[in-house]
N, C-alpha and C positions, 0 to 999 in steps of 0.2 A: 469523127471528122474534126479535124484540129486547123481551126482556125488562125490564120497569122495576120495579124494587124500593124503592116507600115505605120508607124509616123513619123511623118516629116516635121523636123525642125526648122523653121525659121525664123533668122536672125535680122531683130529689128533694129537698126542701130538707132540710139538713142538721139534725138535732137537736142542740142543744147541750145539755149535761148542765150541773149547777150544777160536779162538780170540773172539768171541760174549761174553767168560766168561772172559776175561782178560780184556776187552772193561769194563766190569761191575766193576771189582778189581781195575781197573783203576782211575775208576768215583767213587768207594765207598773211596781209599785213598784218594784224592783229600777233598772229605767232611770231612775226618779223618782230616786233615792237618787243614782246616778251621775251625773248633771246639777246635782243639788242640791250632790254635792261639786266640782263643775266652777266655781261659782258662779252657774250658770243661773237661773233667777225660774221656780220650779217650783209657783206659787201655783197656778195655774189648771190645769195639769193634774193635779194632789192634788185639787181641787173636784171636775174632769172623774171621777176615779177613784172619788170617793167615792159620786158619783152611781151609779157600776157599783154599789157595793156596794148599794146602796140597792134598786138593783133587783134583785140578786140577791137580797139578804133577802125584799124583796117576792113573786120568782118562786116562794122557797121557801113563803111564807106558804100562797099562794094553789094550787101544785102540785095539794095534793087537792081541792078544787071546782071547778076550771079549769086542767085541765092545759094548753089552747090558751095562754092567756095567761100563763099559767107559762113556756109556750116563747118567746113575743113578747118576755118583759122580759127572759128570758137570750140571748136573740140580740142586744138592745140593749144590755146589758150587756157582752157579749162583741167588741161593737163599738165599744165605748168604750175598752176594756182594749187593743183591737190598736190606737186608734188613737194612742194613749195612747204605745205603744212603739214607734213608727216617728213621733214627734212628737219625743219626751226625746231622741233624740243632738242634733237641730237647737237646741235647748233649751241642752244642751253646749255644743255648738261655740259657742256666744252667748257663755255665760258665760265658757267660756275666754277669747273675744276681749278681752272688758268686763275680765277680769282684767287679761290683759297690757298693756291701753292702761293702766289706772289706773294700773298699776307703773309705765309707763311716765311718766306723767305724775307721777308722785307723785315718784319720784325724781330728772326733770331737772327739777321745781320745789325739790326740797333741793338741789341743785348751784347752778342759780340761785342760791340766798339766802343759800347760802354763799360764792360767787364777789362778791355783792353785799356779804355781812357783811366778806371781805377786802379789798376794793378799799376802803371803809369805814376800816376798820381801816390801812391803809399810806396811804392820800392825805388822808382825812379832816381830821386834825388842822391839814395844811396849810392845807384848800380853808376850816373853818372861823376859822381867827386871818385867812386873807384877807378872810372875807365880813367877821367882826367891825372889823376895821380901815376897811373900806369903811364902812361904815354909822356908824362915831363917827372917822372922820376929822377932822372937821371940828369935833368936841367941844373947847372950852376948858376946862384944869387951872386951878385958881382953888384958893390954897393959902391955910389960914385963919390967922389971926391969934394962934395959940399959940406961946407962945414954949418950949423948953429941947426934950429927945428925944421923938422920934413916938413916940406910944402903941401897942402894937402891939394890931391887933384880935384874938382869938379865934374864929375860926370854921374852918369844913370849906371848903378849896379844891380843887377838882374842877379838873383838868387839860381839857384836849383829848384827850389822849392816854386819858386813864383812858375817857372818853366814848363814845370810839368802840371801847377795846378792850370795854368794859361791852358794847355794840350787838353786837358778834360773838359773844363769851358768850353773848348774850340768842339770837342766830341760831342757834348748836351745839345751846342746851338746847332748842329748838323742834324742830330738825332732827333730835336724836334719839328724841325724843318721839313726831313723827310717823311715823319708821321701826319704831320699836317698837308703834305702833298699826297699822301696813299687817301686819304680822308673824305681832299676836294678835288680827289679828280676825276669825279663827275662833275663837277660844278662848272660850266659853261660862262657863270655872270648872267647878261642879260641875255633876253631871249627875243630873237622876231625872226618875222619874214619879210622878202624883199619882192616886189613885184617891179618889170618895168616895161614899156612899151618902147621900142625902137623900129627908126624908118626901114623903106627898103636897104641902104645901104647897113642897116645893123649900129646905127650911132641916133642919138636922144637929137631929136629936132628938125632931120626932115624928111617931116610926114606931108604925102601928097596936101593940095590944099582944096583942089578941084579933081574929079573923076567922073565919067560920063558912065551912069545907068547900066550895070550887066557889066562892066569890067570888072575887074578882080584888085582890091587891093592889097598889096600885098608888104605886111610889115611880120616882127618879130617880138617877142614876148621873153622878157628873162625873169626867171623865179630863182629866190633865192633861201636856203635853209639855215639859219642862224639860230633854231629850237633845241638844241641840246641834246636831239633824238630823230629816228625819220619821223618824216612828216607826207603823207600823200594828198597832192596837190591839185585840185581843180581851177582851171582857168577858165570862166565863163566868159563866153566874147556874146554883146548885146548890140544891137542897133537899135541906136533912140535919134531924138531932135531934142531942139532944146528946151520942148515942153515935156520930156521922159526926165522924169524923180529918178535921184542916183542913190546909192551907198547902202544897199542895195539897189538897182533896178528893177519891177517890179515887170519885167515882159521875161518872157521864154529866150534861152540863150540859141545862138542860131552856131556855136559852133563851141565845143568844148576841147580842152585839153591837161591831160592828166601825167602826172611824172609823180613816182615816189622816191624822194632825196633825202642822203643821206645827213647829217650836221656838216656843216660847214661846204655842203655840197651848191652848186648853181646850174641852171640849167636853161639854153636857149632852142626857141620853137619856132619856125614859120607860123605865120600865120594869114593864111588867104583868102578876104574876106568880101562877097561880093552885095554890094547895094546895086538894088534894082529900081527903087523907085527914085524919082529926080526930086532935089526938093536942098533948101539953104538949111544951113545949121546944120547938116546932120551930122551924129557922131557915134564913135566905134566905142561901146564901153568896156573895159576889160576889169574883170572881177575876182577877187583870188578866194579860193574856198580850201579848207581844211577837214578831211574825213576824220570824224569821230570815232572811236571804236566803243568809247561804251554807249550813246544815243543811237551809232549803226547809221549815220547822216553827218551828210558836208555841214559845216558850220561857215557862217560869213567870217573871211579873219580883219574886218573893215579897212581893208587894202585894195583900193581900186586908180585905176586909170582911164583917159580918156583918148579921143582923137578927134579933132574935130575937122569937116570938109563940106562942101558944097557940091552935089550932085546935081550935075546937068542931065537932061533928055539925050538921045542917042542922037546923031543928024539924020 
């Protein structure tokens, strides 16, 4: 008797958590960063990443009214972050190549110009009194009618020789110009970030003054990347009074926001923030953080803002 034993497979789809998807954003900026210092064109996978975050903000919004769909955006989320890190070494390897041909070319074009400025410079003088000679060969001296010693003229006589050594000069001072430009260009100069707080109409200065309890205020956030490299950006928004310690503040953020920008990139965020309790002085504190990649943690970059308002009771 031959026994036959079904088994059913069943497929458990994996839960992804928001730290298991932040763990992944973590690991795919890190590749970002290394491609980026490769010379790679890391525009599009920084958009692709940003999108994760997007969704992960979103998965958290939504978490308690739909936890299903809470789970849909961090699975896609999660799937953009892995694809993100098995895309960046290809990304790399680009950039190095794009590097090394440019050196490449950049430097046997100074060799060139300057093998061109010496041949210039030693045969020059000759090929030019030839050419000049050819072209007024055939010119008549016709000597005028003055009589006693030639007058001698005054002016600037410019050689052949001075001519074509000028040309070679002119070739060095280009040739090292351009080597010193292949050199420093990474070099950005100074390095910061920009944080700033704007009203509701999106302009510096007006911020509600008063707000009644359980409304929503509702302002904007600009971050700004002036670091020489991406940089992925925490904005912790804090509700204090004016007896909460700043720079950092030392209370739990009630609302964050995240953007990874590229150099010389800026970026503006709603931001909708509601105080509940009623109470004078209070105020919105906005805090800008910078993810580490070798610690694995935001770092304070001690750039912050405030907002200050007066919350009344409801009627």
């Amino acid at each position: 008797m031959v026994l036959f034993l079904i088994l059913s497979h069943v497929i458990v789809a994996h839960a992804e958590s928001v730290d298991d998807v932040k763990t992944a954003i973590n690991a795919a900026f890190k590749a970002v960063g290394e491609a980026y210092g490769a010379g790679g064109d890391v525009s599009n996978l920084t958009e692709t990443l940003n999108e994760a975050l997007n969704l992960t903000s979103e998965a958290q919004t939504v978490a308690g009214t739909n936890p299903g769909e809470a789970q849909t955006l961090l699975s896609e989320a999660m799937v953009l972050a892995e694809n993100i890190t098995s895309q960046a070494p290809l990304v790399r390897e680009e950039g190095l190549k794009q590097g090394q041909t440019q050196t490449i070319v950049t430097f046997a074009s100074i060799a060139a110009a300057i093998v061109v400025g010496i041949l210039i410079y030693v045969f020059g003088p000759n090929f030019l009194w030839r050419l000049w000679f050819n072209l007024r060969k055939n010119y008549t001296v016709k000597v005028n009618g003055r009589t006693g010693a030639p007058k001698k003229e005054k002016g600037l006589v410019i050689t052949m020789d001075q001519v074509c050594a000028a040309i070679l000069g002119i070739i060095l001072i280009v040739a090292i110009f351009v080597v010193a430009s292949h050199f420093l260009a990474g070099n950005t100069g100074e390095t910061f970030s920009e944080l700033g707080v704007l009203g509701p109409n999106m302009t510096l200065g007006d911020y509600p003054n008063e707000v009644v309890a359980g409304d929503a205020v509702n302002l904007y956030v600009y971050v700004g990347n002036q670091m020489g490299r991406p940089v992925y950006y925490t904005v912790m928004i804090k509700v204090g009074d004016n007896n909460t310690s700043v720079n950092p503040a030392p209370i739990e953020p009630t609302m964050e926001l995240e953007r990874i920008l590229l150099q010389n990139e800026n970026w503006t965020s709603p931001a909708s923030i509601t105080l509940t309790q009623a109470g004078l002085n209070q105020r919105i504190i906005f805090e800008l953080w910078t993810y580490n990649e070798t610690t694995n943690s935001n770092d304070y970059s001690q750039i912050w803002g405030q907002v200050w308002l007066n919350v009344t009771a409801p009627p």
